[in-house]
C-alpha positions as a Markdown table, in Angstrom:
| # | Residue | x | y | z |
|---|---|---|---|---|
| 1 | Unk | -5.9 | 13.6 | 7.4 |
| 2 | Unk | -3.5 | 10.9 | 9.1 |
| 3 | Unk | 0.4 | 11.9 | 8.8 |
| 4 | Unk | 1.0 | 9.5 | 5.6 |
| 5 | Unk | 4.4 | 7.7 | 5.2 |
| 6 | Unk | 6.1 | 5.6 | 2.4 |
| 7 | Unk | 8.2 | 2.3 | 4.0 |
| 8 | Unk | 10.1 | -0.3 | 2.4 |
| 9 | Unk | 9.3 | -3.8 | 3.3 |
| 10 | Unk | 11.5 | -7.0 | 2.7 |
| 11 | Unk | 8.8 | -9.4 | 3.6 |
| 12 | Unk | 5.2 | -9.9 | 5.1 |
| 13 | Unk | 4.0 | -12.5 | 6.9 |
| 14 | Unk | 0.2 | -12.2 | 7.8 |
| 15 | Unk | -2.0 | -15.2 | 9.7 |
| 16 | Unk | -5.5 | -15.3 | 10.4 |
| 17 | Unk | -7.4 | -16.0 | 13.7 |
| 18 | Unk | -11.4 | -15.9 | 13.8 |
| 19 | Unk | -12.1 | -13.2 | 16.2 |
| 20 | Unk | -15.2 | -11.0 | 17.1 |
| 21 | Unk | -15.9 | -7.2 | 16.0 |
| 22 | Unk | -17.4 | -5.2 | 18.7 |
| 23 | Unk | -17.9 | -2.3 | 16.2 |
| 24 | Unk | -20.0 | -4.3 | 13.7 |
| 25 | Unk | -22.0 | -6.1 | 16.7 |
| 26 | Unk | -23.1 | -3.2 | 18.5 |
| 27 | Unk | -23.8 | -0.5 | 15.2 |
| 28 | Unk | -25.3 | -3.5 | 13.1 |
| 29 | Unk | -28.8 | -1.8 | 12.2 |
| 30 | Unk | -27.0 | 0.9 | 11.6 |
| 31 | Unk | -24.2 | -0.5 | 9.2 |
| 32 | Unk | -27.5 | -2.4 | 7.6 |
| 33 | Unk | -29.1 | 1.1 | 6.6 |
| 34 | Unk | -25.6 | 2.9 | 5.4 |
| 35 | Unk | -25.4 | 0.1 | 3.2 |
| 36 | Unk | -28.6 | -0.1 | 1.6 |
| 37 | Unk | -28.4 | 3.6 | 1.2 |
| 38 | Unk | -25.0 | 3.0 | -0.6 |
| 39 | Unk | -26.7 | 0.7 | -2.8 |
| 40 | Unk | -28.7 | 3.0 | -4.1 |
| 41 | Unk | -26.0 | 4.6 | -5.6 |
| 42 | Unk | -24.1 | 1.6 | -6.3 |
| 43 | Unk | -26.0 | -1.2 | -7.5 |
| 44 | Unk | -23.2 | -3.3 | -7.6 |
| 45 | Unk | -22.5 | -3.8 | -4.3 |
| 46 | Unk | -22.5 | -7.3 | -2.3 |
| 47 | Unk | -22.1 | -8.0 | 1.1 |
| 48 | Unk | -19.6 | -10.7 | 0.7 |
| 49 | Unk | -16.7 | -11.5 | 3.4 |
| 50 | Unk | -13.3 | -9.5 | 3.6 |
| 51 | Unk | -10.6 | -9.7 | 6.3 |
| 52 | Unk | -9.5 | -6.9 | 8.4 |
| 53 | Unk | -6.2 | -6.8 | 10.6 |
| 54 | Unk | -6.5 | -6.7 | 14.2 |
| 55 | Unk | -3.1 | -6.5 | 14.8 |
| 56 | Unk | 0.2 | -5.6 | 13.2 |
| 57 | Unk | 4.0 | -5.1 | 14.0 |
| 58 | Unk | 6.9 | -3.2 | 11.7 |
| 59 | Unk | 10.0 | -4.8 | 12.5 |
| 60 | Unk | 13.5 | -4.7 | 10.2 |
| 61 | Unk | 11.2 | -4.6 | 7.2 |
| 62 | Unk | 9.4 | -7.1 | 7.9 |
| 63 | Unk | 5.7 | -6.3 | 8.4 |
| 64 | Unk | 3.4 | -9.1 | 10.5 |
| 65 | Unk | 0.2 | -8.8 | 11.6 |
| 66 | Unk | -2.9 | -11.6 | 12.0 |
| 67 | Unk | -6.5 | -10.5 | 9.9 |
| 68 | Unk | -10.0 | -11.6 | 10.9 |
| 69 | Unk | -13.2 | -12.2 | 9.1 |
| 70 | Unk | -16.1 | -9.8 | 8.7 |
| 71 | Unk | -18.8 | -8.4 | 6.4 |
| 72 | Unk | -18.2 | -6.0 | 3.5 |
| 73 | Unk | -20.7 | -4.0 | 5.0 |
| 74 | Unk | -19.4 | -3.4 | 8.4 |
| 75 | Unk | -16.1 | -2.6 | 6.9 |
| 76 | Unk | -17.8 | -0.2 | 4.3 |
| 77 | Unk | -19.4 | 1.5 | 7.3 |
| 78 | Unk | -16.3 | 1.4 | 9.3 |
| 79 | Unk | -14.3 | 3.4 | 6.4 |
| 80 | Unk | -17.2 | 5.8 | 5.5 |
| 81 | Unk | -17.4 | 6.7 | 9.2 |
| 82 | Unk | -13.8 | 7.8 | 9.3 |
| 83 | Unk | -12.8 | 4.3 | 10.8 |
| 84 | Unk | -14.4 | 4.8 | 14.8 |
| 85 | Unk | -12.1 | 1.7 | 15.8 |
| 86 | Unk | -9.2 | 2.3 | 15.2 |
| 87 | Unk | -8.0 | -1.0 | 16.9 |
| 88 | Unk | -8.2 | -2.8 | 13.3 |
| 89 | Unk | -6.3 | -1.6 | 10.0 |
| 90 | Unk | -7.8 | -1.6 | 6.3 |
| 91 | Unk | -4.6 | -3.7 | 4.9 |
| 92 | Unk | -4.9 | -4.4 | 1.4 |
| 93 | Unk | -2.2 | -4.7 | -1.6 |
| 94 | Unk | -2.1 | -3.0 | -5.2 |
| 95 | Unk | -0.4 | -4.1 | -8.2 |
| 96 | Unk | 1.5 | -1.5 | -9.1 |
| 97 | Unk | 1.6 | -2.4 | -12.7 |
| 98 | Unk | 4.6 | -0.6 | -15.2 |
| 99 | Unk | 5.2 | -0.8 | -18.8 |
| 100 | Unk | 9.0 | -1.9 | -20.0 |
| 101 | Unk | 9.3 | 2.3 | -20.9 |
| 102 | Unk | 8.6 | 2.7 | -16.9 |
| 103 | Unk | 5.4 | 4.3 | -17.5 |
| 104 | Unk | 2.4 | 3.0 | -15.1 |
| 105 | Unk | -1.0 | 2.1 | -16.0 |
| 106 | Unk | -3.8 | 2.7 | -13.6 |
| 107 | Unk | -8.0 | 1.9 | -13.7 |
| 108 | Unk | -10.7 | 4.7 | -13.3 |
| 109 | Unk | -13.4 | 2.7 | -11.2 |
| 110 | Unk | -16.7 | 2.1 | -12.7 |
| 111 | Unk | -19.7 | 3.9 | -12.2 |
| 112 | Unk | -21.3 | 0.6 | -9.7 |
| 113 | Unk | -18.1 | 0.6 | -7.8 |
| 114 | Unk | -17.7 | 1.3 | -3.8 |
| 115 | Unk | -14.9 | 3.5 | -5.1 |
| 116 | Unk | -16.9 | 5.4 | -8.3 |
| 117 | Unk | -14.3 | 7.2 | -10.3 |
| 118 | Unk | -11.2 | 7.3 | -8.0 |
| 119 | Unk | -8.1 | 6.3 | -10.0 |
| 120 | Unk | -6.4 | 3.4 | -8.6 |
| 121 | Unk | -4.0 | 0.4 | -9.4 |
| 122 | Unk | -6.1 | -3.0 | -9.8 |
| 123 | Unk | -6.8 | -4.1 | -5.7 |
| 124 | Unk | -9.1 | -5.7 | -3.8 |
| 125 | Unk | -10.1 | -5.8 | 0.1 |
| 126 | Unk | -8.1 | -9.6 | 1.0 |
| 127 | Unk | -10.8 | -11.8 | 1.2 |
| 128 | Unk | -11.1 | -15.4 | 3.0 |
| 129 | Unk | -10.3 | -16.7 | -0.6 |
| 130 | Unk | -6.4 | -15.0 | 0.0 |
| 131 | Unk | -5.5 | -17.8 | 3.5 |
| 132 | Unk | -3.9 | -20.9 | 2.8 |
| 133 | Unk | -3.2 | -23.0 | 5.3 |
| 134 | Unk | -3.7 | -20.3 | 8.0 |
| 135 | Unk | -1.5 | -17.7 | 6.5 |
| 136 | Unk | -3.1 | -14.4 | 3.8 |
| 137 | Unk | -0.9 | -14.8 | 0.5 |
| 138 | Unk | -1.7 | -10.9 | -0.3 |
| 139 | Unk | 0.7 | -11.5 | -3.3 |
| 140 | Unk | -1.6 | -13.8 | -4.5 |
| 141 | Unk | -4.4 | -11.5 | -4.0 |
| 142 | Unk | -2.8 | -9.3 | -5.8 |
| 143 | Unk | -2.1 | -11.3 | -9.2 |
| 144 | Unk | -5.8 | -12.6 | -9.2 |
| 145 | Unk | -7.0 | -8.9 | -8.9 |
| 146 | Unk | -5.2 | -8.1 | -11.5 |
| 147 | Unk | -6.4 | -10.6 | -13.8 |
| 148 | Unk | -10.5 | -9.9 | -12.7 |
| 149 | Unk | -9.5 | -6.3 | -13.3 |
| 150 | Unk | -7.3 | -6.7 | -16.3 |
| 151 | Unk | -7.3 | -9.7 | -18.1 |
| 152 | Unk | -3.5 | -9.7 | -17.4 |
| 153 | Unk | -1.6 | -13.2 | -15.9 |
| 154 | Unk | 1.1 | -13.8 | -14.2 |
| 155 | Unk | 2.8 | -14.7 | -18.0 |
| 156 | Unk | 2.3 | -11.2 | -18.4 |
| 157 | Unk | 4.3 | -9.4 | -15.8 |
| 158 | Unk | 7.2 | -10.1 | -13.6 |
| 159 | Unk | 6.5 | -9.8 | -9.6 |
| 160 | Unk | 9.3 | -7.8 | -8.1 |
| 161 | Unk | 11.3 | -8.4 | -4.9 |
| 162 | Unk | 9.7 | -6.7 | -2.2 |
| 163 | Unk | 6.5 | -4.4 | -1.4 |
| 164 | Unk | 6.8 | -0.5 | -1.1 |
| 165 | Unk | 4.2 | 0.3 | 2.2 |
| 166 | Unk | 2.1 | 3.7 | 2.8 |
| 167 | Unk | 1.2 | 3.5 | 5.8 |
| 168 | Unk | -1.9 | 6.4 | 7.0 |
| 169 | Unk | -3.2 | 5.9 | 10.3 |
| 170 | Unk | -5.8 | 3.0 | 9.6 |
| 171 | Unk | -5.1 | 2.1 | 6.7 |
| 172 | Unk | -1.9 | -0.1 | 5.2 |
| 173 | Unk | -1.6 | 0.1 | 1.3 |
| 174 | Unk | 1.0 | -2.3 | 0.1 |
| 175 | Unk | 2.0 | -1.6 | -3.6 |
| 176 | Unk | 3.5 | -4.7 | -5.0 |
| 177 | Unk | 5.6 | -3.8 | -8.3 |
| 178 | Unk | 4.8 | -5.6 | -11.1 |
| 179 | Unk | 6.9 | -5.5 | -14.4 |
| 180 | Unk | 5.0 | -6.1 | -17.9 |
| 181 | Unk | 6.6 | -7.1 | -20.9 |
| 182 | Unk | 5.2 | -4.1 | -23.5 |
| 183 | Unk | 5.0 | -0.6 | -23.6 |
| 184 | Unk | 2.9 | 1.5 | -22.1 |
| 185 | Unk | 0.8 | 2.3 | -24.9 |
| 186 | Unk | 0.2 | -1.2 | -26.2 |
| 187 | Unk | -0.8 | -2.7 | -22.8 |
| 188 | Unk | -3.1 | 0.4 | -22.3 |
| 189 | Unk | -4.7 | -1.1 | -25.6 |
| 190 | Unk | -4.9 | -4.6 | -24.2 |
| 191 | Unk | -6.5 | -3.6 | -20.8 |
| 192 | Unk | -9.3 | -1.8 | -23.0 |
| 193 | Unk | -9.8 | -4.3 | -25.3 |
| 194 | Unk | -10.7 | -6.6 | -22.2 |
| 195 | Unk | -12.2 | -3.9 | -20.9 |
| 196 | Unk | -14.6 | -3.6 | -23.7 |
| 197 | Unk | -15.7 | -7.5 | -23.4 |
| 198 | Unk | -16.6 | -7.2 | -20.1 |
| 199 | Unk | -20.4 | -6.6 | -18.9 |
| 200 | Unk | -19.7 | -4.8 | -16.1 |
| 201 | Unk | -16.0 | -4.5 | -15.9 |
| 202 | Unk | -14.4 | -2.7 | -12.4 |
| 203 | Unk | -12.6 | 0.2 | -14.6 |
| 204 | Unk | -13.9 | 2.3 | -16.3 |
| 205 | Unk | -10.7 | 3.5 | -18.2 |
| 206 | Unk | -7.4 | 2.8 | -18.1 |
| 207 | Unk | -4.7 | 6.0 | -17.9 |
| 208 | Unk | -1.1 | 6.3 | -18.2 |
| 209 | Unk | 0.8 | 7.8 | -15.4 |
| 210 | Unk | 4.4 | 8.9 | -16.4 |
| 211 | Unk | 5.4 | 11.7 | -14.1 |
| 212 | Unk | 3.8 | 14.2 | -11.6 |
| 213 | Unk | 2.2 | 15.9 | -14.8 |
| 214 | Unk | 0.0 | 13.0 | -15.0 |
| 215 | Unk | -1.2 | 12.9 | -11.4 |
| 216 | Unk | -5.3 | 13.2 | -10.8 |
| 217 | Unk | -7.2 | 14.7 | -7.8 |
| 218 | Unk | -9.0 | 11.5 | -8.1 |
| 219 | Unk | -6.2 | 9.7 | -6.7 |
| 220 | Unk | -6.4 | 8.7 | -3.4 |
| 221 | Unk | -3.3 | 9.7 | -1.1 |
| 222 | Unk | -1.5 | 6.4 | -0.9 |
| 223 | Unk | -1.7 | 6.1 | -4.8 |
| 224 | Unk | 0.1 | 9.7 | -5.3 |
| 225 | Unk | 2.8 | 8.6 | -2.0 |
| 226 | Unk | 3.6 | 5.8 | -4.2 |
| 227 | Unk | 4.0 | 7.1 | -7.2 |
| 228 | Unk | 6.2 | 9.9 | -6.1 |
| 229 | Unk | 8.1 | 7.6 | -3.9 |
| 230 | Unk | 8.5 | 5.6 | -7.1 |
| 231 | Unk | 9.7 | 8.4 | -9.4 |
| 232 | Unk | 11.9 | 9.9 | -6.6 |
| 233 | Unk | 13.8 | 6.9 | -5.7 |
| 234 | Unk | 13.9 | 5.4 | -9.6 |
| 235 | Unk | 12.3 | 2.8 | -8.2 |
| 236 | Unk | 14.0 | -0.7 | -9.4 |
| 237 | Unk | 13.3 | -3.6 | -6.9 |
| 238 | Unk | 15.5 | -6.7 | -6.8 |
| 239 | Unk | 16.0 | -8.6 | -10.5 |
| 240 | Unk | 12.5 | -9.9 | -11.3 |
| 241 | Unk | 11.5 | -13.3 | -9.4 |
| 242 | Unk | 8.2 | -15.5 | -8.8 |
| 243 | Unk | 8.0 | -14.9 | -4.7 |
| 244 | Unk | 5.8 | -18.2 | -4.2 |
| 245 | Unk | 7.5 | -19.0 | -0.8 |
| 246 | Unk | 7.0 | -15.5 | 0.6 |
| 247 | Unk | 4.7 | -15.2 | 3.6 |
């Protein structure tokens, strides 16, 4: 496993640049047959279009980088293959969402997931949807996430100050803090009552997470870093803010 490691970061500030993938060019008929044998098992898979970063630099807590274009496929292949180039980075944000009794709420993935019952916060691989006007707003990635995933809006949370980073060798998990209004046990019954109208909603289930007691095996690394970095550090970001202007 990559040496895992939990960073604080003031602000990002991510652009985009069309670039070619070497890696997905030169394996393409073989990323074409991994993914039709992951559909077999996931019939809800689509090849649509994510970003990827090429490039990224850590620099007084401020984390920059520029993300290009590929195929969901490629990059499925790519992180099932124990990521063979590591020149790019699988950057993507969570919202990290927590009642007002500091408990945290997190999704079992659904059976037709990529991700089929790991236990995650609501996130998505940023796709060319996330750049405006050259730059990839993952904090608004995050808040539309959320509401696919959810049902929750932005009326329902605050968006705290700040990202917390785990940073693992190829991979960049940015955990975006985001404050609801109700308790824990209430919003778990909202997010299952939307959960229940959906056809084919991404969770599963929705469990409450209030203290190492609660942790799963299902929980990928970065989710558990978090969590213990949260509960460690009593984790209160700035006063509660819409960040519209951050990059």
């Amino acid at each position: 496993m990559n040496e895992l490691s939990v960073i604080e970061i003031d602000e990002v500030d991510f652009g985009f640049a069309p670039g070619r993938w070497n890696f997905a060019e030169e394996r393409r008929a073989e990323i074409a047959a991994h993914f039709e044998e992951r559909r077999r098992k996931a019939k809800g898979l689509w090849n649509g279009r994510v970003l990827l970063l090429s490039d990224r630099a850590l620099r007084e807590r401020r984390l920059s980088g520029t993300f290009f274009e590929t195929d969901f496929a490629s990059f499925l292949a790519w992180r099932d293959w124990n990521c063979p180039d590591q020149t790019v980075t699988n950057c993507f944000a969570m919202g990290a969402l927590r009642a007002s009794d500091g408990a945290f709420l997190v999704g079992v993935m659904g059976a037709h997931t990529a991700n089929a019952g790991r236990v995650y916060f609501p996130a998505g691989t940023p796709e060319p949807e996330d750049i405006r006007g050259g730059i990839v707003d993952l904090q608004s990635n995050v808040v539309r996430e959320v509401a696919e995933e959810t049902g929750l809006t932005a009326e329902d949370f605050a968006v705290l100050a700040g990202w917390r980073a785990v940073l693992m060798g190829p991979r960049i998990a940015l955990f975006k803090l985001l404050q609801a209004k109700v308790s824990a046990v209430d919003l778990r019954a909202r997010l299952l009552a939307f959960l229940a109208s959906e056809n084919e909603p991404e969770f599963s289930d929705v469990r409450i997470v209030r203290g190492p007691g609660d942790l799963d095996s299902m929980m990928p690394p970065f989710v558990v870093a978090f969590l213990k970095y949260a509960w460690n550090n009593n984790d209160e970001r700035a006063s509660p803010r819409p960040e519209s202007g951050e990059r």
